[in-house]
OpenMM code with the backbone's topology and positions (N, CA, C; nanometers):
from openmm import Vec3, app, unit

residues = "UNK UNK UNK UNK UNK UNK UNK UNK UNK UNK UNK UNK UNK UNK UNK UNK UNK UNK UNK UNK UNK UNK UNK UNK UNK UNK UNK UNK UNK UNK UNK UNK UNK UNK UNK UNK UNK UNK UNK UNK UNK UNK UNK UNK UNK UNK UNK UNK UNK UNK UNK UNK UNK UNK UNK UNK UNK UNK UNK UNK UNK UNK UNK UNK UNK UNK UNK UNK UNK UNK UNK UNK UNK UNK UNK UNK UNK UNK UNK UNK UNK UNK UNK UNK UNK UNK UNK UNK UNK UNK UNK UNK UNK UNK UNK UNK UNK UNK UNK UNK UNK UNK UNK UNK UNK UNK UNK UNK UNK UNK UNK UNK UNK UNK UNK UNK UNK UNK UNK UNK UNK UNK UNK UNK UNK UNK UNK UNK UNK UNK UNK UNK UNK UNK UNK UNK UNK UNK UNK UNK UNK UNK UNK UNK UNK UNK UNK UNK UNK UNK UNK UNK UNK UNK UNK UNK UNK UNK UNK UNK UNK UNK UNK UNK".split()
positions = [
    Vec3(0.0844, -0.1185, 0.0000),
    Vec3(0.0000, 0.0000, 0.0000),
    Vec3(0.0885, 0.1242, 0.0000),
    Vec3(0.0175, 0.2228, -0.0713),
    Vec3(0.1476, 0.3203, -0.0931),
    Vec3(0.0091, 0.4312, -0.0913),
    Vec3(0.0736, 0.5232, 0.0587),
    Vec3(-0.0396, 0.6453, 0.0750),
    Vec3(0.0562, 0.7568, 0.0522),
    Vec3(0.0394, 0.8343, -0.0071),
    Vec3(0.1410, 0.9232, -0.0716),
    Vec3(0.1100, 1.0486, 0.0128),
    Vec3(0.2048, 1.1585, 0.0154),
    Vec3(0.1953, 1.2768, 0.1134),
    Vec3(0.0735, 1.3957, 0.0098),
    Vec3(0.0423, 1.4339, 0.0651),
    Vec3(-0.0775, 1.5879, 0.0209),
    Vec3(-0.0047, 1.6623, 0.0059),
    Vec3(0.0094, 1.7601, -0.1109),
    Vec3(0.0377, 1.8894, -0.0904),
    Vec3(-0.0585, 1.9677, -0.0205),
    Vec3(0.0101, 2.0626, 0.0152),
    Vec3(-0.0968, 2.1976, 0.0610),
    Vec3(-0.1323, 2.3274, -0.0187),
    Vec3(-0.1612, 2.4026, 0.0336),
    Vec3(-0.2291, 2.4753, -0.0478),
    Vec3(-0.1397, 2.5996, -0.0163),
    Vec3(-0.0939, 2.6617, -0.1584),
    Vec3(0.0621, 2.7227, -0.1727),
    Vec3(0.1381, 2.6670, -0.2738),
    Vec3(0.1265, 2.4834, -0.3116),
    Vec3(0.2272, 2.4584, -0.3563),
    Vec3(0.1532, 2.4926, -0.4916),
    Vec3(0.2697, 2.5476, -0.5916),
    Vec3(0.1882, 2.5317, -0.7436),
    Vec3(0.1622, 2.4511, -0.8195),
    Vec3(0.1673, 2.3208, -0.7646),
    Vec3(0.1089, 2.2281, -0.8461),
    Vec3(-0.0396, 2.2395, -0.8603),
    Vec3(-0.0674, 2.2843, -0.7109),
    Vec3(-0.2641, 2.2454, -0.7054),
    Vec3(-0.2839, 2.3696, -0.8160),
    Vec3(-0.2044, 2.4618, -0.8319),
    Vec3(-0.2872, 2.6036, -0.9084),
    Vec3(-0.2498, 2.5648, -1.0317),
    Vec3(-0.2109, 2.4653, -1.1611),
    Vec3(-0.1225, 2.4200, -1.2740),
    Vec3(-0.2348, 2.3404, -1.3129),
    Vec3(-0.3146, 2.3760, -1.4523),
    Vec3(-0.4046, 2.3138, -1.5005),
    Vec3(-0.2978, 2.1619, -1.5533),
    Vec3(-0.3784, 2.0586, -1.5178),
    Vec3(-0.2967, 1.9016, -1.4759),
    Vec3(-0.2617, 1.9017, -1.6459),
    Vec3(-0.2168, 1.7920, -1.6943),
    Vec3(-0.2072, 1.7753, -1.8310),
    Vec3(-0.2569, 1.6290, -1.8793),
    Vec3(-0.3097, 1.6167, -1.9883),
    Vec3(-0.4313, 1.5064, -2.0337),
    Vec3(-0.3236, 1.3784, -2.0011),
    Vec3(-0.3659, 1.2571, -1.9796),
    Vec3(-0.3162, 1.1485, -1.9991),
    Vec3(-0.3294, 1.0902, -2.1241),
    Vec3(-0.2029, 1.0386, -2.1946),
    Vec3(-0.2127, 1.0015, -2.3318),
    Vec3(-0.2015, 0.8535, -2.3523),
    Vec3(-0.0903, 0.8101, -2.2639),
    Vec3(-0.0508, 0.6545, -2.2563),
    Vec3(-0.1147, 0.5825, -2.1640),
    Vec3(-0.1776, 0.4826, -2.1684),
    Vec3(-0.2286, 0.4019, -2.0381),
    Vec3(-0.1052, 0.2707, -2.0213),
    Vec3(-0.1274, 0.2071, -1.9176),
    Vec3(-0.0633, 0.0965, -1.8793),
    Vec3(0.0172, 0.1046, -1.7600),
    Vec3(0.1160, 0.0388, -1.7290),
    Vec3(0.1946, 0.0140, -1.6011),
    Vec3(0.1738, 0.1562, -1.5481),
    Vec3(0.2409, 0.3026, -1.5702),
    Vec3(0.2190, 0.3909, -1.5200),
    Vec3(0.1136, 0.4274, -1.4659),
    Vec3(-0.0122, 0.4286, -1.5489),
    Vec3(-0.1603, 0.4310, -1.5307),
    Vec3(-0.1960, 0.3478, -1.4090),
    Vec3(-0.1930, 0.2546, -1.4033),
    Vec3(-0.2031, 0.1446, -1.3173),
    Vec3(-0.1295, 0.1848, -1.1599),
    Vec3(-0.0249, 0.2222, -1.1399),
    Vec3(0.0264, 0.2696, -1.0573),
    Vec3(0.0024, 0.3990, -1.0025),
    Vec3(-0.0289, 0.4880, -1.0636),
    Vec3(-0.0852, 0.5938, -1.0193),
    Vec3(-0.2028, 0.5964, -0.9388),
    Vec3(-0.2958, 0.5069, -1.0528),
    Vec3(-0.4612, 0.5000, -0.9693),
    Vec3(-0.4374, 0.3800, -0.8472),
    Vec3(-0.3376, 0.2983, -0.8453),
    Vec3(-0.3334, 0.2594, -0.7023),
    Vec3(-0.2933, 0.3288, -0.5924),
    Vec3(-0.2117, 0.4704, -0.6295),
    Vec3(-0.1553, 0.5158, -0.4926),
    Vec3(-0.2422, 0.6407, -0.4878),
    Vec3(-0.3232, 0.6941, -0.5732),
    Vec3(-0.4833, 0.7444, -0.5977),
    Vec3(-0.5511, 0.6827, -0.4122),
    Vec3(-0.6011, 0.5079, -0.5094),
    Vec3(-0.6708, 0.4926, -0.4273),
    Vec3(-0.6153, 0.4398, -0.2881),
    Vec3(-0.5416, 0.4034, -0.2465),
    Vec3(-0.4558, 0.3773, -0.1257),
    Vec3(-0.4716, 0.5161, -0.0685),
    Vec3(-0.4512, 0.6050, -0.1133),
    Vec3(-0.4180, 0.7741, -0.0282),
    Vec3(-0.5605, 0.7938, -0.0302),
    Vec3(-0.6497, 0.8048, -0.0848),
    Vec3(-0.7860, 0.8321, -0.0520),
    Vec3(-0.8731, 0.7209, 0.0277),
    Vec3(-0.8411, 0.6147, 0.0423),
    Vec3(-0.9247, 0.5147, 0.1113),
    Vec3(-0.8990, 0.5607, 0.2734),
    Vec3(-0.8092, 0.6637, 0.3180),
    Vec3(-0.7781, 0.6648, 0.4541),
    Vec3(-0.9014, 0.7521, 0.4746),
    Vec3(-0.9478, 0.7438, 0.6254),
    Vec3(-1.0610, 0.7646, 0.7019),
    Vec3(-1.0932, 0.9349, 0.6624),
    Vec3(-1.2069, 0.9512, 0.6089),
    Vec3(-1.2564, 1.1058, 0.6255),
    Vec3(-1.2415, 1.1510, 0.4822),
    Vec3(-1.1880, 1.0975, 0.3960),
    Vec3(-1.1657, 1.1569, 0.2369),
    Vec3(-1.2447, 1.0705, 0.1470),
    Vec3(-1.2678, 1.1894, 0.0548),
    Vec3(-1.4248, 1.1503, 0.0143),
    Vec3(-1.3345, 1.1543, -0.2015),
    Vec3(-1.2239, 1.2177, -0.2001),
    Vec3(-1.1574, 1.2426, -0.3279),
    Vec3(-1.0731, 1.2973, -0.3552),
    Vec3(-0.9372, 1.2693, -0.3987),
    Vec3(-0.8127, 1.3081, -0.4124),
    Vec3(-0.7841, 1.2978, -0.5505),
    Vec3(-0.7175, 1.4069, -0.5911),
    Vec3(-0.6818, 1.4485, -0.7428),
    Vec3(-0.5088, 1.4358, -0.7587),
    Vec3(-0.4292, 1.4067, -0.8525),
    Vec3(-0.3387, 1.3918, -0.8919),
    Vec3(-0.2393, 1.4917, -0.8433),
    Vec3(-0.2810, 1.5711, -0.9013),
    Vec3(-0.1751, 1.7543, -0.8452),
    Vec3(-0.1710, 1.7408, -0.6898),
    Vec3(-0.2864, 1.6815, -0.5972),
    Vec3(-0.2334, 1.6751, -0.4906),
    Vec3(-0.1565, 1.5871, -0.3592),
    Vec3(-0.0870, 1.5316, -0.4810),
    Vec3(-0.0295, 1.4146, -0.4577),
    Vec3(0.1031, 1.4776, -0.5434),
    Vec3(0.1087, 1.5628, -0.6143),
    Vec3(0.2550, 1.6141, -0.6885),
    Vec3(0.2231, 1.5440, -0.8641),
    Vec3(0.1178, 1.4538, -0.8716),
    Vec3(0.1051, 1.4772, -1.0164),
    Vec3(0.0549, 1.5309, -1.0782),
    Vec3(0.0750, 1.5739, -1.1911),
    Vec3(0.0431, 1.7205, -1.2608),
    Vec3(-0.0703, 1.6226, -1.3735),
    Vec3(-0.1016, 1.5318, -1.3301),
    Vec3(-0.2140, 1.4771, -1.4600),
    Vec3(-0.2961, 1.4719, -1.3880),
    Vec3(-0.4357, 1.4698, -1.5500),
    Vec3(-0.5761, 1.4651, -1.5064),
    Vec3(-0.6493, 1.3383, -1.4798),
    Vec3(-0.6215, 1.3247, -1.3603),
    Vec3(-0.6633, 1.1825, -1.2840),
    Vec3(-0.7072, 1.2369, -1.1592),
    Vec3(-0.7780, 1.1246, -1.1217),
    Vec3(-0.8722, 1.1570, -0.9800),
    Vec3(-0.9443, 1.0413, -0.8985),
    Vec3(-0.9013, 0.9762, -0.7686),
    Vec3(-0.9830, 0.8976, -0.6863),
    Vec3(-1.0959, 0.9496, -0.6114),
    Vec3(-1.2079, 0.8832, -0.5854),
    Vec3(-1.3026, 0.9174, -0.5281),
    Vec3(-1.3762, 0.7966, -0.4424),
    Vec3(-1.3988, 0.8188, -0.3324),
    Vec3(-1.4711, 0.7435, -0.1866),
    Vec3(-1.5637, 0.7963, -0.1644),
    Vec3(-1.6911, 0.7377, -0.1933),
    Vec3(-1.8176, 0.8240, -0.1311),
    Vec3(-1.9469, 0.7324, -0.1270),
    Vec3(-1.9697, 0.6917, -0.0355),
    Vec3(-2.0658, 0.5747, 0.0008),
    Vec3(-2.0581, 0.4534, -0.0690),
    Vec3(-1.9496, 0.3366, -0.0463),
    Vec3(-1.8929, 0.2398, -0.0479),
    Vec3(-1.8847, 0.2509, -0.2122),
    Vec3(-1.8639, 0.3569, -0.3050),
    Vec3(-1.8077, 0.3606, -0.4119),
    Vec3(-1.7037, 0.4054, -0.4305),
    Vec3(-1.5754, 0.3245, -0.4849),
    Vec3(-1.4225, 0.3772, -0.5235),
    Vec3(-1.3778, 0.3852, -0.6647),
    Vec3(-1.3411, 0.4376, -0.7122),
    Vec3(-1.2947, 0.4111, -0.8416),
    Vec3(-1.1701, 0.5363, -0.8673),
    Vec3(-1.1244, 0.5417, -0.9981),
    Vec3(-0.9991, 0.6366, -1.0672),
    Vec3(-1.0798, 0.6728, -1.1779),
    Vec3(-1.0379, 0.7703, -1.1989),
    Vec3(-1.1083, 0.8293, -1.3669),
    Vec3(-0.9832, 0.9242, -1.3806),
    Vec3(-0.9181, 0.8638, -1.5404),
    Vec3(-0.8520, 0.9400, -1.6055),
    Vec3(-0.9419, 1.0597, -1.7341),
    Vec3(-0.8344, 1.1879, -1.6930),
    Vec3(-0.9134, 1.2498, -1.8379),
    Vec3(-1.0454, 1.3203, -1.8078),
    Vec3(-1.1056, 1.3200, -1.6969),
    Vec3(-1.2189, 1.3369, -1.6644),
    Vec3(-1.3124, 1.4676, -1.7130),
    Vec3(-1.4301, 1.4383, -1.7582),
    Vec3(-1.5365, 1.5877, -1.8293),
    Vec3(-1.6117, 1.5512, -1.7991),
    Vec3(-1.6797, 1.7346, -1.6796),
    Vec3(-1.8231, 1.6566, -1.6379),
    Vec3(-1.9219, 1.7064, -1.8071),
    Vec3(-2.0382, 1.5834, -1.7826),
    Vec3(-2.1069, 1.6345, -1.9130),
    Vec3(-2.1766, 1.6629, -1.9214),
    Vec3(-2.2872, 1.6281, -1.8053),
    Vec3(-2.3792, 1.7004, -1.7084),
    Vec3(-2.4249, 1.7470, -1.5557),
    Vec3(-2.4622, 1.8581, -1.5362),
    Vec3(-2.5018, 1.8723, -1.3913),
    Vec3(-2.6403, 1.9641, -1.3948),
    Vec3(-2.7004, 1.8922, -1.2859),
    Vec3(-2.7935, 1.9934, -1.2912),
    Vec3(-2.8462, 2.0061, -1.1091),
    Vec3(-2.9460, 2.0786, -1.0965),
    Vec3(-2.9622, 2.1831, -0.9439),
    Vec3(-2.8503, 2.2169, -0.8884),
    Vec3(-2.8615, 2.2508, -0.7880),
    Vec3(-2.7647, 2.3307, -0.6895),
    Vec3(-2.7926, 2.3316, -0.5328),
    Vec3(-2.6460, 2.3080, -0.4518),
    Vec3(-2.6753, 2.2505, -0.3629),
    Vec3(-2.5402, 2.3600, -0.2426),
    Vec3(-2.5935, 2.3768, -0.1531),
    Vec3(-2.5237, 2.4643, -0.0742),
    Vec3(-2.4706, 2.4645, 0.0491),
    Vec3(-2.3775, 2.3587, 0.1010),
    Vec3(-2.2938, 2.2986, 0.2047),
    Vec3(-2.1542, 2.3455, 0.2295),
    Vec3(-2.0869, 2.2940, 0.3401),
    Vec3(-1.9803, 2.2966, 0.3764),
    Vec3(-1.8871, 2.2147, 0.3344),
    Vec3(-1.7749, 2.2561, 0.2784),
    Vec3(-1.6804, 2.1694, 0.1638),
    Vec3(-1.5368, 2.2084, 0.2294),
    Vec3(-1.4804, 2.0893, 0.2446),
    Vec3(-1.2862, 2.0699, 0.3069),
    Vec3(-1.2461, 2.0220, 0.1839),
    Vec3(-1.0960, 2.0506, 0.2055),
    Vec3(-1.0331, 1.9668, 0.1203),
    Vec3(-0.9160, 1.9090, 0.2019),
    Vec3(-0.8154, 1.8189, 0.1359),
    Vec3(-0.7053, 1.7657, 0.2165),
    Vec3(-0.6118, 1.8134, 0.2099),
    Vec3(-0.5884, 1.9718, 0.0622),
    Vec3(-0.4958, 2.0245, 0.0473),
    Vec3(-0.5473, 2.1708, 0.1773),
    Vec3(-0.6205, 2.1868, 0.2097),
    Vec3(-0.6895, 2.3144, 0.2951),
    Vec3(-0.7011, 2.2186, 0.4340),
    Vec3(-0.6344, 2.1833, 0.4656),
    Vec3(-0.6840, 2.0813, 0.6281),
    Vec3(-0.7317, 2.1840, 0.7258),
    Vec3(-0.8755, 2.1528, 0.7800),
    Vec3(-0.9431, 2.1889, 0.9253),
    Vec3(-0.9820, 2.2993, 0.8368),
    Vec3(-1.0165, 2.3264, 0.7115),
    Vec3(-1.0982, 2.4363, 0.6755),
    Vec3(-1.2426, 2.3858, 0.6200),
    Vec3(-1.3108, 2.4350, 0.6793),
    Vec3(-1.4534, 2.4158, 0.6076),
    Vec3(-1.5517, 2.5600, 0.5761),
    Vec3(-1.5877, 2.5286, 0.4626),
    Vec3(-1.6757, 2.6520, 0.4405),
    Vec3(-1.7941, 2.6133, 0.3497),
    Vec3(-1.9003, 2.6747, 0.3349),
    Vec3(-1.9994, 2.6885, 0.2242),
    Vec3(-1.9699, 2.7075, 0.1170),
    Vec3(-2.0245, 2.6313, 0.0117),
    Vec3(-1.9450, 2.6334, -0.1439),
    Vec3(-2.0663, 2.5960, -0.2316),
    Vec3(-2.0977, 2.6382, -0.3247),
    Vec3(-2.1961, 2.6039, -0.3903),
    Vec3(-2.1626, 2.5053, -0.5162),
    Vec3(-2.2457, 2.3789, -0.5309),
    Vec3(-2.2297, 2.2933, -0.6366),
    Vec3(-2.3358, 2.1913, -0.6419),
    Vec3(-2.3298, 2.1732, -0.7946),
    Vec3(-2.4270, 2.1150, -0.8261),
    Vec3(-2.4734, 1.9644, -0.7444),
    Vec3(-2.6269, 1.9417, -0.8007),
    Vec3(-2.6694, 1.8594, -0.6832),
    Vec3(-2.6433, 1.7441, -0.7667),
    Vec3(-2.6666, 1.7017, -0.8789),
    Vec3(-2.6173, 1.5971, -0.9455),
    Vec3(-2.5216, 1.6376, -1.0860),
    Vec3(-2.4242, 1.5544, -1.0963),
    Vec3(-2.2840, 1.5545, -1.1466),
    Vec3(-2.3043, 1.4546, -1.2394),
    Vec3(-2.2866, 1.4198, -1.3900),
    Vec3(-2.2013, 1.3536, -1.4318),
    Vec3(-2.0616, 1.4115, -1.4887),
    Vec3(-1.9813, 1.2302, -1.4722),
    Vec3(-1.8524, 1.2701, -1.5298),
    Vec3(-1.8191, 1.1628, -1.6366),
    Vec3(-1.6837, 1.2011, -1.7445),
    Vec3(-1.6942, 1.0659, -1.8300),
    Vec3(-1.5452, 1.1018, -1.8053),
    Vec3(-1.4671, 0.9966, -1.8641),
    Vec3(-1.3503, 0.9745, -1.8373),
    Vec3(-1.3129, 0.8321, -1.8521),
    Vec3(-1.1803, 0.8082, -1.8479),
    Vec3(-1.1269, 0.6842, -1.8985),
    Vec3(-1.0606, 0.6435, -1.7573),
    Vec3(-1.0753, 0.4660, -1.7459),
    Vec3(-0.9953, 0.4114, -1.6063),
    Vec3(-0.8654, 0.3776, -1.6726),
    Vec3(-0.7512, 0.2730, -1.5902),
    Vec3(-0.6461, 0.2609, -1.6063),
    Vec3(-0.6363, 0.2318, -1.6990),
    Vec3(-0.6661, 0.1687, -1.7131),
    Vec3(-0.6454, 0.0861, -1.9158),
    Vec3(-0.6702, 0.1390, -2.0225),
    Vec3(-0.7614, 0.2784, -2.0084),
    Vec3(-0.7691, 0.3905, -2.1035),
    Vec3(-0.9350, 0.3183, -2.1657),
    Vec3(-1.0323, 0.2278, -2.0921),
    Vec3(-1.1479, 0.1971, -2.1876),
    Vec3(-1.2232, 0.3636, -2.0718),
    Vec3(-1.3223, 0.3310, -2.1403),
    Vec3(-1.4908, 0.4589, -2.0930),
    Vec3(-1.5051, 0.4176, -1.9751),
    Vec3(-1.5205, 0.5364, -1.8922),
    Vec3(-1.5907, 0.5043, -1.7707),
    Vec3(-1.6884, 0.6458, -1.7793),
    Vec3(-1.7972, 0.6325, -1.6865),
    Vec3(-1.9173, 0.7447, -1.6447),
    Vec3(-1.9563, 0.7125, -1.5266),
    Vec3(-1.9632, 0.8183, -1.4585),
    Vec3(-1.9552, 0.8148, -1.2518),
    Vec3(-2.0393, 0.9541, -1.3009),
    Vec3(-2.1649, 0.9108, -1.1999),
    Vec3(-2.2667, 0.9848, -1.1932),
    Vec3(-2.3119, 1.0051, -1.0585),
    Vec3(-2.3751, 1.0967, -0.9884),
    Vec3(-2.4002, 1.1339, -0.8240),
    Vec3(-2.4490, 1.2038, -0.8058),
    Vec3(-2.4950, 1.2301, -0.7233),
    Vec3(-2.5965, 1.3344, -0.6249),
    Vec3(-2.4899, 1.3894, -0.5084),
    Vec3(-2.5452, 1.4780, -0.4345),
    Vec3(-2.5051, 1.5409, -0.3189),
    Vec3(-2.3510, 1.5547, -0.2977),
    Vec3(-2.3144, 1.4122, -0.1865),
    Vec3(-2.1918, 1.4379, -0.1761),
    Vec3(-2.1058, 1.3952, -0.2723),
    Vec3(-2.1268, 1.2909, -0.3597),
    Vec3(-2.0653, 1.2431, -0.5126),
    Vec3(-2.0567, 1.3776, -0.5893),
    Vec3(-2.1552, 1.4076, -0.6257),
    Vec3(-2.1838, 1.5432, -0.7070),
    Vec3(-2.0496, 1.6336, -0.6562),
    Vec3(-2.0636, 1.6998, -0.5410),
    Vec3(-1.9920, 1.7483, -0.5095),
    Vec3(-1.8241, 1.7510, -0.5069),
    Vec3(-1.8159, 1.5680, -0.4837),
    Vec3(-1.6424, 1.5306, -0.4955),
    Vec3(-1.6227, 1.5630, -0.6175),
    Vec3(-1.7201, 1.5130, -0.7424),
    Vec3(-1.6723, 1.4856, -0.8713),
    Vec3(-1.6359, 1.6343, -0.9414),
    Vec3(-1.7512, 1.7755, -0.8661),
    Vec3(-1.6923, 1.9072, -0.9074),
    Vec3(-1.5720, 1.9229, -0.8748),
    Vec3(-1.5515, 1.9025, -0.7508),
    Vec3(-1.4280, 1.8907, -0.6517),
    Vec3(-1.2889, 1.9001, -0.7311),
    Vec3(-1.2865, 1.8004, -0.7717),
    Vec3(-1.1826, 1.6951, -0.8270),
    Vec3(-1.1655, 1.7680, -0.9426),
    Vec3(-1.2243, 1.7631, -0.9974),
    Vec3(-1.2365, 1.7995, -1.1554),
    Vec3(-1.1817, 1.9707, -1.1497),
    Vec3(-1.2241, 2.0301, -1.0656),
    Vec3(-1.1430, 2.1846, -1.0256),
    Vec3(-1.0150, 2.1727, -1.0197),
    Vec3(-0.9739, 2.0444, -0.9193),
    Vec3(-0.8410, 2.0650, -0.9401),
    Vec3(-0.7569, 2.0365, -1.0509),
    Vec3(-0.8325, 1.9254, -1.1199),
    Vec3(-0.7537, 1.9658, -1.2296),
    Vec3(-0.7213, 2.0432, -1.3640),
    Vec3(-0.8177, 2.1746, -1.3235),
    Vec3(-0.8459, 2.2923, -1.3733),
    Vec3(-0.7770, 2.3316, -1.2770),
    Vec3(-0.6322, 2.3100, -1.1765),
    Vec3(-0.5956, 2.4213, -1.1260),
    Vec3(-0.6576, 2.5255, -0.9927),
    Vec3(-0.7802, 2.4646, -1.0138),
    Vec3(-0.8770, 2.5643, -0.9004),
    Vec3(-0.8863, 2.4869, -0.7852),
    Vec3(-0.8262, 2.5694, -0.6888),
    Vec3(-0.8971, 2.5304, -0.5423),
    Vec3(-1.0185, 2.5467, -0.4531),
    Vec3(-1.0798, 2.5066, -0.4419),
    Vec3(-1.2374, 2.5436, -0.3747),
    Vec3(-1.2420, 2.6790, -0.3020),
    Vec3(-1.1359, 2.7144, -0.2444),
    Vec3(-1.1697, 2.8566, -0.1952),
    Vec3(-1.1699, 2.9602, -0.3081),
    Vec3(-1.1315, 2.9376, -0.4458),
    Vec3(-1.1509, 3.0138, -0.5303),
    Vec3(-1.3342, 3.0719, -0.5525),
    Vec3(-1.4268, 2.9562, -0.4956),
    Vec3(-1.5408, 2.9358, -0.5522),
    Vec3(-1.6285, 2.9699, -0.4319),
    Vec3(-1.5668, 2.9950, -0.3304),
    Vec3(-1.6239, 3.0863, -0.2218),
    Vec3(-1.6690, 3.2100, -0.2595),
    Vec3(-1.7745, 3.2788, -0.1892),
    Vec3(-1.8313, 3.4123, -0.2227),
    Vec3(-1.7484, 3.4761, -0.1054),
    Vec3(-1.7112, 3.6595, -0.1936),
    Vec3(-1.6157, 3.7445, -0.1143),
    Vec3(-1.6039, 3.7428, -0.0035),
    Vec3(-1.6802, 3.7317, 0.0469),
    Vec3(-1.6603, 3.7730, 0.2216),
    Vec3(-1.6220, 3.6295, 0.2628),
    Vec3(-1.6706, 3.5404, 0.1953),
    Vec3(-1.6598, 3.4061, 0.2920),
    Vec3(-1.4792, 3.4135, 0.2356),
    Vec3(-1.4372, 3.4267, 0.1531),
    Vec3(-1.3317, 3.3614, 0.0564),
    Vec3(-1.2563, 3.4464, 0.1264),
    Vec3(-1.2396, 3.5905, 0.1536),
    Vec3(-1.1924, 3.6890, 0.2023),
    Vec3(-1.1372, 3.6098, 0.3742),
    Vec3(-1.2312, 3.5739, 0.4581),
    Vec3(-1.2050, 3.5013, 0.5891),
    Vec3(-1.1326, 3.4171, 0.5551),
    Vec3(-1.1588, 3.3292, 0.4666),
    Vec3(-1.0885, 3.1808, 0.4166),
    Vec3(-0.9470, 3.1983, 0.4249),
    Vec3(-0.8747, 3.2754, 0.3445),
    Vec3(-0.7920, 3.3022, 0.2950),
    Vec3(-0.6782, 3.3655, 0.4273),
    Vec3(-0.7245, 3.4417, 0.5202),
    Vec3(-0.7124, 3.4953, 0.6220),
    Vec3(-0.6529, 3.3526, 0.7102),
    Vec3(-0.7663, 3.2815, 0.7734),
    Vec3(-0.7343, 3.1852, 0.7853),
    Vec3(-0.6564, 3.0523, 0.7540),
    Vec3(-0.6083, 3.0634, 0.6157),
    Vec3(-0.5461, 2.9833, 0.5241),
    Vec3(-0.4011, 3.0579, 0.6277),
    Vec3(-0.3896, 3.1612, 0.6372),
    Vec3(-0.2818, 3.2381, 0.6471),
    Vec3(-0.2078, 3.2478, 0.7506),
    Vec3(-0.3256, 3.2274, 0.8203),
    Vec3(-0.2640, 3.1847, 0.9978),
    Vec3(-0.2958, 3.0526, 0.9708),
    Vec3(-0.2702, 2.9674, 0.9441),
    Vec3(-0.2864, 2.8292, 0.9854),
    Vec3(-0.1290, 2.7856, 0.9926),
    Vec3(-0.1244, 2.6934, 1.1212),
    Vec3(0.0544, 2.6109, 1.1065),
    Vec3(0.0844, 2.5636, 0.9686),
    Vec3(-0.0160, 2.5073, 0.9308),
    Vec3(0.0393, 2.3964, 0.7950),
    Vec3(0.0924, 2.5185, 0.7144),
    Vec3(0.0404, 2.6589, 0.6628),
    Vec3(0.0677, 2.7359, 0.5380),
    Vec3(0.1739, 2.7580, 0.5545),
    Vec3(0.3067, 2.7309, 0.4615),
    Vec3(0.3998, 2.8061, 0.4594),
    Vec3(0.5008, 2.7540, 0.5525),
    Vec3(0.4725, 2.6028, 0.5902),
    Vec3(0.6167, 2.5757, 0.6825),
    Vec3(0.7102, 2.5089, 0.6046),
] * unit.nanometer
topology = app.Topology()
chain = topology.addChain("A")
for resn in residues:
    res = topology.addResidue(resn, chain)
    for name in ("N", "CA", "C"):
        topology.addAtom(name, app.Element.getBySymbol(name[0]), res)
């Protein structure tokens, strides 16, 4: 089992739109195992590549006894909207209100490079925006409204983890 370290939030990988995966196989394969090994630990619901230090568009996700990897990932539909408190593992002990859709699809390719489609509601919905931000580079406090994002950020700032 191989649980790989988090970046935090600062490093520029999480802000570096990821880059497509072209080749599948042994690499592929290895990645989405230490994907899912680092996300199967207690409390994480989806971990993206960049925050793990890879700069590709890959992504694990845990969210009511469903696991899987999706390379390449495009959501293709979403629809309502849903308005909760959202952490991430690169932002530790931050939680805030974030708005996202209430159901998500995504399409994307697994290790071997065939089709996959991961579809969800609520908290799925939510990982799969999640995820998919980061590898657009975006961190969820980007998607905070001013005042909340404004505190966030504040807080990002005093926190031990920023910047040691």
């Amino acid at each position: 089992m191989t649980v790989r370290e988090i970046r935090l939030y600062g490093d520029p990988v999480l802000l570096t739109v990821a880059a497509e995966v072209t080749a599948f196989g042994d690499a592929t394969h290895s990645l989405a195992a230490d994907l899912v090994d680092t996300v199967l630990l207690p409390g994480r619901a989806g971990l993206a590549a960049p925050q793990i230090g890879v700069s590709q568009r890959a992504f694990a996700y845990n969210v009511d006894d469903q696991v899987g990897v999706v390379f390449n990932p495009v959501v293709v539909a979403r629809d309502g909207e849903q308005n909760g408190d959202e952490g991430c593992l690169s932002v530790p002990e931050l939680w805030y209100p974030t708005r996202r859709s209430m159901h998500v699809v995504v399409e994307g390719l697994d290790a071997d490079g065939d089709p996959v489609r991961i579809e969800g509601t609520e908290l799925m919905a939510r990982c799969l925006e999640h995820e998919v931000d980061h590898l657009d580079g975006i961190v969820y406090l980007r998607r905070l409204e001013r005042g909340t994002r404004r505190a966030a950020m504040r807080a990002v700032r005093e926190s031990e983890w920023f910047n040691r």
